[in-house]
C-alpha positions in Angstrom: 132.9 164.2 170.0 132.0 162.8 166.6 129.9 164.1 164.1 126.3 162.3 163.5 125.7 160.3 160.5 124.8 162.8 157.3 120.9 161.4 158.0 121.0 162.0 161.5 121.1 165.5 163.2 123.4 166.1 166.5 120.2 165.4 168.9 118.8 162.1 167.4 122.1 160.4 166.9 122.7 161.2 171.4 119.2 159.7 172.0 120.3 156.9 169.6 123.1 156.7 171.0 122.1 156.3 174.2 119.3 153.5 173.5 121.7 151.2 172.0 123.9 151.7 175.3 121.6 150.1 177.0 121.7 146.9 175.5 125.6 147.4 175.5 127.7 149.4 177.3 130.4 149.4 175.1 129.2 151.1 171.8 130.9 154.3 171.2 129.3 155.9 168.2 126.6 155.8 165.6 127.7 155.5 161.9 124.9 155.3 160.4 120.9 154.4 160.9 118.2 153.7 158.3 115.0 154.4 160.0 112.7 150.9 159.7 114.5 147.3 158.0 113.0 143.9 157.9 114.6 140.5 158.2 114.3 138.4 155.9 115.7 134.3 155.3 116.5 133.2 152.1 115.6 129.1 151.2 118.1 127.8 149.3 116.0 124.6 148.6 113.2 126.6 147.2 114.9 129.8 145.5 112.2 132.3 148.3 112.5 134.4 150.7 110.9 134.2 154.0 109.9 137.2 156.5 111.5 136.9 159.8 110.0 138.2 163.6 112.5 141.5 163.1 111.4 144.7 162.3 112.9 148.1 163.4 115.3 151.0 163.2 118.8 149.7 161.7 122.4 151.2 163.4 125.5 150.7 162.1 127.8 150.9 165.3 131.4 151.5 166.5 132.4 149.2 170.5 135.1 149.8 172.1 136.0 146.6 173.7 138.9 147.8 175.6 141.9 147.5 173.1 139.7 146.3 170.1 137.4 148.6 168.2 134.4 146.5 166.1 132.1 147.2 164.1 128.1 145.8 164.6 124.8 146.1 162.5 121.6 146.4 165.2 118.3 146.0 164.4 116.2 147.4 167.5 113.2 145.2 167.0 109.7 146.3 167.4 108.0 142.9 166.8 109.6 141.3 169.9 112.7 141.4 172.5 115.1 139.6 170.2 117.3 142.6 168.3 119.3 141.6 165.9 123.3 141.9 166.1 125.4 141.0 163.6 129.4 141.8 163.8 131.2 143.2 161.0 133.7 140.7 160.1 136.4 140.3 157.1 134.4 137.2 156.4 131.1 138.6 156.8 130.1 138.9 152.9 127.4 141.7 152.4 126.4 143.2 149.3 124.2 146.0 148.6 121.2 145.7 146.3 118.8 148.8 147.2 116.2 148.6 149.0 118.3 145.5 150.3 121.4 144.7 151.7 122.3 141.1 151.5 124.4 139.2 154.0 125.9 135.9 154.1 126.7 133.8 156.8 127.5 129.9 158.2 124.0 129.6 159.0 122.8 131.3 155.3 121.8 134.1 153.2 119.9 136.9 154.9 118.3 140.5 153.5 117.5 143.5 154.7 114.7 145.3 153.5 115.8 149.0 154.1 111.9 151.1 153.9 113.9 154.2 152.4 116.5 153.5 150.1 118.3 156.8 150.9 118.5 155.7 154.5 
Protein backbone atom coordinates (compact mmCIF):
# COMPACT_ATOMS: atom_id res chain seq x y z
CA UNK A 1 0.00 0.00 0.00
CA UNK A 2 1.09 3.56 -0.77
CA UNK A 3 0.68 6.55 1.17
CA UNK A 4 -2.02 9.29 -0.11
CA UNK A 5 -0.87 12.47 -1.48
CA UNK A 6 0.03 15.11 1.53
CA UNK A 7 -3.61 16.85 0.50
CA UNK A 8 -5.40 13.82 0.55
CA UNK A 9 -6.20 11.66 3.65
CA UNK A 10 -6.08 7.65 3.45
CA UNK A 11 -10.09 7.46 2.74
CA UNK A 12 -10.47 10.15 -0.09
CA UNK A 13 -7.41 9.01 -2.01
CA UNK A 14 -9.30 4.90 -2.01
CA UNK A 15 -12.61 6.48 -3.20
CA UNK A 16 -10.44 8.49 -5.69
CA UNK A 17 -8.83 5.87 -6.47
CA UNK A 18 -11.45 3.85 -7.19
CA UNK A 19 -13.45 6.46 -9.56
CA UNK A 20 -10.51 6.88 -11.79
CA UNK A 21 -10.46 2.90 -12.10
CA UNK A 22 -13.41 3.04 -13.71
CA UNK A 23 -12.51 4.85 -16.55
CA UNK A 24 -9.23 2.65 -16.58
CA UNK A 25 -8.39 -0.29 -15.09
CA UNK A 26 -4.94 0.07 -15.01
CA UNK A 27 -4.19 3.12 -12.68
CA UNK A 28 -2.43 2.06 -9.72
CA UNK A 29 -2.05 5.04 -7.45
CA UNK A 30 -2.99 8.68 -6.85
CA UNK A 31 -0.05 11.18 -6.64
CA UNK A 32 -1.57 13.99 -6.29
CA UNK A 33 -5.27 15.83 -6.83
CA UNK A 34 -6.09 19.51 -6.81
CA UNK A 35 -9.68 19.73 -5.99
CA UNK A 36 -11.44 21.84 -9.16
CA UNK A 37 -9.08 23.07 -12.60
CA UNK A 38 -10.34 24.57 -15.73
CA UNK A 39 -9.12 24.12 -19.33
CA UNK A 40 -8.18 26.57 -20.98
CA UNK A 41 -6.69 27.10 -25.02
CA UNK A 42 -4.26 29.58 -25.71
CA UNK A 43 -4.59 31.60 -29.51
CA UNK A 44 -1.44 32.11 -30.69
CA UNK A 45 -2.87 34.46 -33.56
CA UNK A 46 -4.45 36.66 -31.01
CA UNK A 47 -2.09 36.50 -27.76
CA UNK A 48 -5.88 35.15 -25.50
CA UNK A 49 -6.86 32.58 -23.87
CA UNK A 50 -9.97 30.79 -24.39
CA UNK A 51 -12.19 28.60 -21.76
CA UNK A 52 -12.64 25.09 -22.77
CA UNK A 53 -15.93 22.55 -21.92
CA UNK A 54 -13.51 20.97 -18.89
CA UNK A 55 -13.99 21.61 -15.51
CA UNK A 56 -13.35 19.31 -12.52
CA UNK A 57 -11.19 17.57 -9.94
CA UNK A 58 -7.46 17.19 -11.35
CA UNK A 59 -5.35 13.66 -10.54
CA UNK A 60 -2.03 13.11 -11.13
CA UNK A 61 -1.82 9.25 -11.75
CA UNK A 62 0.51 6.21 -11.77
CA UNK A 63 -0.80 2.82 -14.76
CA UNK A 64 0.63 -0.02 -14.73
CA UNK A 65 0.45 -1.22 -18.17
CA UNK A 66 1.93 -4.57 -17.63
CA UNK A 67 5.79 -4.01 -17.84
CA UNK A 68 5.56 -0.12 -18.35
CA UNK A 69 4.69 2.18 -15.52
CA UNK A 70 3.26 5.97 -16.90
CA UNK A 71 2.42 8.64 -15.60
CA UNK A 72 -1.20 10.68 -16.68
CA UNK A 73 -2.90 14.07 -15.62
CA UNK A 74 -6.98 13.43 -15.39
CA UNK A 75 -9.33 15.97 -15.31
CA UNK A 76 -12.76 14.21 -14.26
CA UNK A 77 -15.11 16.67 -15.95
CA UNK A 78 -18.24 17.95 -14.55
CA UNK A 79 -19.36 20.02 -17.66
CA UNK A 80 -19.70 16.95 -19.88
CA UNK A 81 -18.45 13.09 -20.50
CA UNK A 82 -15.18 14.11 -22.16
CA UNK A 83 -12.31 13.95 -19.23
CA UNK A 84 -9.31 15.05 -20.01
CA UNK A 85 -6.13 12.74 -20.19
CA UNK A 86 -2.99 13.87 -20.86
CA UNK A 87 0.32 11.40 -20.58
CA UNK A 88 3.30 12.53 -18.99
CA UNK A 89 5.86 12.42 -21.54
CA UNK A 90 9.76 13.50 -21.72
CA UNK A 91 8.41 15.73 -24.49
CA UNK A 92 5.52 16.88 -22.79
CA UNK A 93 6.70 20.55 -21.72
CA UNK A 94 4.81 21.87 -18.62
CA UNK A 95 5.59 24.65 -16.60
CA UNK A 96 4.16 25.92 -13.45
CA UNK A 97 2.86 29.40 -12.99
CA UNK A 98 0.36 29.35 -9.92
CA UNK A 99 -2.76 29.29 -10.11
CA UNK A 100 -1.71 27.65 -13.58
CA UNK A 101 0.12 25.02 -14.92
CA UNK A 102 0.92 25.46 -18.53
CA UNK A 103 1.37 22.66 -21.01
CA UNK A 104 2.52 22.45 -24.46
CA UNK A 105 1.74 20.18 -26.99
CA UNK A 106 1.69 19.33 -31.15
CA UNK A 107 -1.68 20.61 -31.21
CA UNK A 108 -0.74 23.90 -28.76
CA UNK A 109 -0.44 25.64 -25.59
CA UNK A 110 -2.87 24.72 -22.86
CA UNK A 111 -3.45 26.00 -18.94
CA UNK A 112 -4.74 24.86 -16.10
CA UNK A 113 -6.44 27.00 -13.88
CA UNK A 114 -5.84 25.18 -10.41
CA UNK A 115 -9.04 27.02 -7.89
CA UNK A 116 -6.49 26.61 -4.91
CA UNK A 117 -3.06 27.24 -5.44
CA UNK A 118 -1.96 24.97 -2.62
CA UNK A 119 -3.74 22.10 -4.27
Amino acid sequence: SSLPPPNLDAPAAEMSLAVLRRIDSSISQVRAKASHVSLYDFNVETKSWSKRNIEGALFVVVRNNGARTAFQIIVLNRQSPENLVLDITPSLELETKPPYLLYKTTTGVNGLWVFDAEN
